[in-house]
C-alpha positions as CSV (number, residue, x, y, z in Angstrom):
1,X,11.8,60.5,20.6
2,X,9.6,57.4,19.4
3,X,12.2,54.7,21.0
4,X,15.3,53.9,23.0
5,X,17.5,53.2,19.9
6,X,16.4,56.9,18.4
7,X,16.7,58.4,22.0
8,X,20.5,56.5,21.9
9,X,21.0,57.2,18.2
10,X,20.9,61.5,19.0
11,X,23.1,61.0,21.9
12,X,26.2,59.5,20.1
13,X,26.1,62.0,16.8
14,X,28.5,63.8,17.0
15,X,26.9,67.1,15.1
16,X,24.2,67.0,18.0
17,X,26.6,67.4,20.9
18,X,26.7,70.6,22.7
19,X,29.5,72.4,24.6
20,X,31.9,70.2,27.5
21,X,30.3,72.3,30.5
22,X,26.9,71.5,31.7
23,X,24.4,74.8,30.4
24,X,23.8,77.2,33.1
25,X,20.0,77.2,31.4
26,X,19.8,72.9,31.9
27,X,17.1,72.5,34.4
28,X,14.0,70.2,35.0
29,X,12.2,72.5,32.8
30,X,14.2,73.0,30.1
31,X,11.8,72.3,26.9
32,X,8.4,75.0,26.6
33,X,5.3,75.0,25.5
34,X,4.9,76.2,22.2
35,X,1.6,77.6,21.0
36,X,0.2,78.8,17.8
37,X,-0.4,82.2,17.5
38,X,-1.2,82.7,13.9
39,X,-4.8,84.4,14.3
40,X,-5.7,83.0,10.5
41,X,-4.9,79.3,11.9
42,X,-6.5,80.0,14.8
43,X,-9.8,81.6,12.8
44,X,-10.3,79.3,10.4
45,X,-10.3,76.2,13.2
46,X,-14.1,75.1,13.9
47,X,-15.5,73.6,17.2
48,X,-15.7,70.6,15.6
49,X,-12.3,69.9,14.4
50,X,-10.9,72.2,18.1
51,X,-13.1,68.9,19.7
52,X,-11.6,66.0,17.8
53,X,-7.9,67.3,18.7
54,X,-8.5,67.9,22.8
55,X,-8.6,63.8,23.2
56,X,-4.6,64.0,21.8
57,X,-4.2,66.6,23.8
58,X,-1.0,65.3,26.2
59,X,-1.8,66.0,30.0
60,X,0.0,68.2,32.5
61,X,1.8,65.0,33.7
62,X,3.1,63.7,30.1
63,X,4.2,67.0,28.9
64,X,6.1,67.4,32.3
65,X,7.8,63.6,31.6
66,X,8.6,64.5,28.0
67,X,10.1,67.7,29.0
68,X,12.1,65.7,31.6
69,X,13.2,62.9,29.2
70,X,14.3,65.8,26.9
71,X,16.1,67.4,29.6
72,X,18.1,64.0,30.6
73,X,18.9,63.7,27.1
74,X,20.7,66.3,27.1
75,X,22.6,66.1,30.4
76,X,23.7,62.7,28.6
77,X,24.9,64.6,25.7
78,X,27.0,66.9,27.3
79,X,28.3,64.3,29.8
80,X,31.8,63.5,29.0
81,X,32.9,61.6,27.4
82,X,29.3,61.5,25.6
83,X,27.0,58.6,27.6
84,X,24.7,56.1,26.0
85,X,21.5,56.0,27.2
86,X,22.0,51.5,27.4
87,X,25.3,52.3,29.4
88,X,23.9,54.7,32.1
89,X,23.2,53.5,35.7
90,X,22.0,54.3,38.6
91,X,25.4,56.4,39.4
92,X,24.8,58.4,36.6
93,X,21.2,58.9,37.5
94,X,23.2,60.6,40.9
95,X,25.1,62.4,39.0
96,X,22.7,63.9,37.3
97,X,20.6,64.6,40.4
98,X,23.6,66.1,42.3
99,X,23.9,68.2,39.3
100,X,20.1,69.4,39.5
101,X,20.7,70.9,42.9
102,X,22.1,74.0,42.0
103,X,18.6,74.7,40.2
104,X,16.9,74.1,43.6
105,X,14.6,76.5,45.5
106,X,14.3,74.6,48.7
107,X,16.3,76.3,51.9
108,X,18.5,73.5,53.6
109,X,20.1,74.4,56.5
110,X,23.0,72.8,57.5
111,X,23.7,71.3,61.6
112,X,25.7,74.3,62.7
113,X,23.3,76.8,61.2
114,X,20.9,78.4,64.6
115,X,17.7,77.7,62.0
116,X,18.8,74.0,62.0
117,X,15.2,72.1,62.2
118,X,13.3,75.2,62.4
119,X,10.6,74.9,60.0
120,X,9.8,78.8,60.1
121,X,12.9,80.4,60.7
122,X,12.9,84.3,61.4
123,X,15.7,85.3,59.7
124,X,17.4,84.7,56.0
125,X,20.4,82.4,56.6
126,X,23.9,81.3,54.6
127,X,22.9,77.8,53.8
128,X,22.3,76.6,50.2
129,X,19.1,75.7,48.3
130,X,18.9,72.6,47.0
131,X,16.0,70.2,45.0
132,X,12.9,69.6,47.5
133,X,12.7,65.6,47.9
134,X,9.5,65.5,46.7
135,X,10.4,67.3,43.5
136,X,13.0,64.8,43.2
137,X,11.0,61.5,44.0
138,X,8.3,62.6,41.3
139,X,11.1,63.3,38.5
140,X,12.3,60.0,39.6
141,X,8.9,58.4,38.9
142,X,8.3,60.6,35.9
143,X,12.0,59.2,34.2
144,X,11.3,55.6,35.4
145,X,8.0,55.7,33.6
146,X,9.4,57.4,30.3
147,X,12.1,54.7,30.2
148,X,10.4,51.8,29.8
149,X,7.8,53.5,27.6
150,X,10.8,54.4,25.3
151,X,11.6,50.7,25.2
152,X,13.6,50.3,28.6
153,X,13.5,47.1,30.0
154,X,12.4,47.3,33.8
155,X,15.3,45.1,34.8
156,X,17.7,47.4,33.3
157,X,15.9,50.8,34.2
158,X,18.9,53.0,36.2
159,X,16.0,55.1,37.4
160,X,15.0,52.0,39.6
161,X,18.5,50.8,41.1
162,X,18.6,50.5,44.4
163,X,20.9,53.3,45.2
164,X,18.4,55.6,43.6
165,X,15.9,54.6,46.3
166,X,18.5,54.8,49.2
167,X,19.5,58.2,48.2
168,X,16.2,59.4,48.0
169,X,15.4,58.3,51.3
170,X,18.9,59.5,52.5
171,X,17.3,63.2,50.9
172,X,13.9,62.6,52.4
173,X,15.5,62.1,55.8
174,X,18.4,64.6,56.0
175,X,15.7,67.3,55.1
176,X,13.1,66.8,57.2
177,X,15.6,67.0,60.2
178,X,17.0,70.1,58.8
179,X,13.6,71.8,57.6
180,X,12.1,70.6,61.4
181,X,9.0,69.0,59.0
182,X,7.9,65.3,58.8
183,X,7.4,63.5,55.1
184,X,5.6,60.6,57.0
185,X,2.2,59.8,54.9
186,X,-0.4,60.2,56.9
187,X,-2.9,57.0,57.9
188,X,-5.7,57.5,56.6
189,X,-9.0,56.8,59.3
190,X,-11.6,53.9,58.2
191,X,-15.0,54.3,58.6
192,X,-16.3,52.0,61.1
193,X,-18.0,48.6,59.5
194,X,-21.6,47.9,60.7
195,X,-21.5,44.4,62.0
196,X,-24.5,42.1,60.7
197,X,-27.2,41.6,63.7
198,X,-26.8,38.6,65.6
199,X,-28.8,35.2,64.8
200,X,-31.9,34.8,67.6
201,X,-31.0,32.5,70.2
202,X,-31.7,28.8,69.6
203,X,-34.7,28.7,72.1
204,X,-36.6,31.6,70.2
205,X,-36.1,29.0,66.8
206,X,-38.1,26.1,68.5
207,X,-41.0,28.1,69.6
């Protein structure tokens, strides 16, 4: 997608929307990698033209954001009725969390559970999985940054809105009591400064 209005423009066809249930298959990683495995393409590439491609070559990061962007894309497209990409706030952005939970790995035990802030617990338990916050936090970042790079204006970016923020910190919170670990950052230690030496005394000046 080269801009908002195209990103907007496959949301609201109608011969692009998909079925009224959200996919069992929709997940953060919806969109692979694919490679090219012709061995003639691959034999008759050189060193030199394998070298002037690697500097387009999209990092781990951007291929992760594209595959996210692709994946909220299509969460709008099956929302219903169908949502607009210049209508969607930070209630949808929720929603759409909420939704990714049931994809999670991360072991969330609940207050009654024995295991409740037990960051090793010894035995498997009932409660669900859900999203780790910090998977969470970095999709956030990763969606935030594809918005306004799609032509988003940062004012208007749902990915932003303040409820986003307070429900992340609502996840961070809520998890770290119930996983018994802390998400604090850590300080990090300065090095001690060496202070300059100190002028001779006025006396030693006049001599």
């Amino acid at each position: 997608m080269d801009s908002l209005q195209d990103f907007e423009t496959s949301n609201t066809n109608p011969s692009t929307a998909l079925t009224p249930n959200f996919p069992a298959n929709l997940s953060i990683s919806t969109v692979a990698n694919t490679t090219n495995t012709n061995p003639s393409a691959m034999a008759s590439s050189s060193p030199s033209s394998s070298s002037s491609t690697s500097p387009s070559t999209l990092s781990r990061y951007e291929n992760q954001k594209r595959r996210d962007w692709n994946t909220f894309g299509q969460y709008l497209r099956n929302h219903r009725p169908p949502l607009s990409l210049s209508r969607c706030s930070g209630a949808h952005v929720l929603e759409f969390l909420r939704y990714l939970d049931q994809f999670g790995k991360t072991k969330v035990h609940a207050p009654l559970c024995p295991f409740f802030g037990h960051p090793n617990p010894p035995a498997p338990c009932p409660c669900p999985l859900r999203q780790a916050w910090g998977s969470l936090d970095a999709l956030i970042g990763r969606l935030r940054a594809a918005f306004e790079e799609h032509g988003g204006k940062p004012e208007a970016n749902p990915f932003g809105a303040r409820a986003v923020r307070l429900y992340l910190r609502e996840v961070r919170d809520s998890q770290a009591k119930a996983r018994g670990i802390s998400y604090e950052k850590k300080k990090r230690k300065r090095p001690p400064q060496a202070h300059p030496p100190l002028p001779p005394p006025n006396g030693n000046q006049n001599q």
